[in-house]
C-alpha positions in Angstrom: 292.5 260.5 -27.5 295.4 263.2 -26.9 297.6 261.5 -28.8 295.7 260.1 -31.9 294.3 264.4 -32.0 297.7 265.2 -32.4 298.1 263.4 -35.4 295.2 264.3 -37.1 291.3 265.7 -36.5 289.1 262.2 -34.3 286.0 261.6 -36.4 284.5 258.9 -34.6 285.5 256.5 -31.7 284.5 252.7 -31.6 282.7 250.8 -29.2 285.7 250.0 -27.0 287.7 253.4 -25.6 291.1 252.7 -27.1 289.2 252.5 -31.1 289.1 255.9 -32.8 288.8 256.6 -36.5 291.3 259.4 -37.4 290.9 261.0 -41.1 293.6 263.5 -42.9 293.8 264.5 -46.2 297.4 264.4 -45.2 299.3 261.0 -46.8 301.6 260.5 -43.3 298.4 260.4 -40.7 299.2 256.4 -40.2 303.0 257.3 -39.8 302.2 260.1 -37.3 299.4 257.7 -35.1 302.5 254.8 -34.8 304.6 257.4 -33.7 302.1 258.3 -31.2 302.2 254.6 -30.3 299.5 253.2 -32.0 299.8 249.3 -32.1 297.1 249.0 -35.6 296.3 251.3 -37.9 293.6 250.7 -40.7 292.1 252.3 -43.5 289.1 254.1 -41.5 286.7 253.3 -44.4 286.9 250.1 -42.5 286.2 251.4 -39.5 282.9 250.3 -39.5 283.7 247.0 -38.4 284.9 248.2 -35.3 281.7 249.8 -34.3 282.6 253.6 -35.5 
């Protein structure tokens, strides 16, 4: 949660504790999360398939 709040404002979180949605207005928000070691990163309009 640390991490992935770094790179941009948590909106939701999923189901399972390692799923959180993650919105910017900022273009580089998926390049910041891999940097914060994210292993996927999706468009979080689709996050509702994970429960969010």
């Amino acid at each position: 949660m640390d991490a992935a709040s770094r790179a941009g404002p948590v909106s939701a979180a999923g189901r399972a504790p390692f799923i959180l949605v993650v919105r910017s207005s900022d273009g580089d928000v998926a390049a910041r999360l891999r940097k914060a070691g994210a292993l996927f990163v999706l468009d979080p309009g689709l996050a509702r398939a994970c429960g969010a």
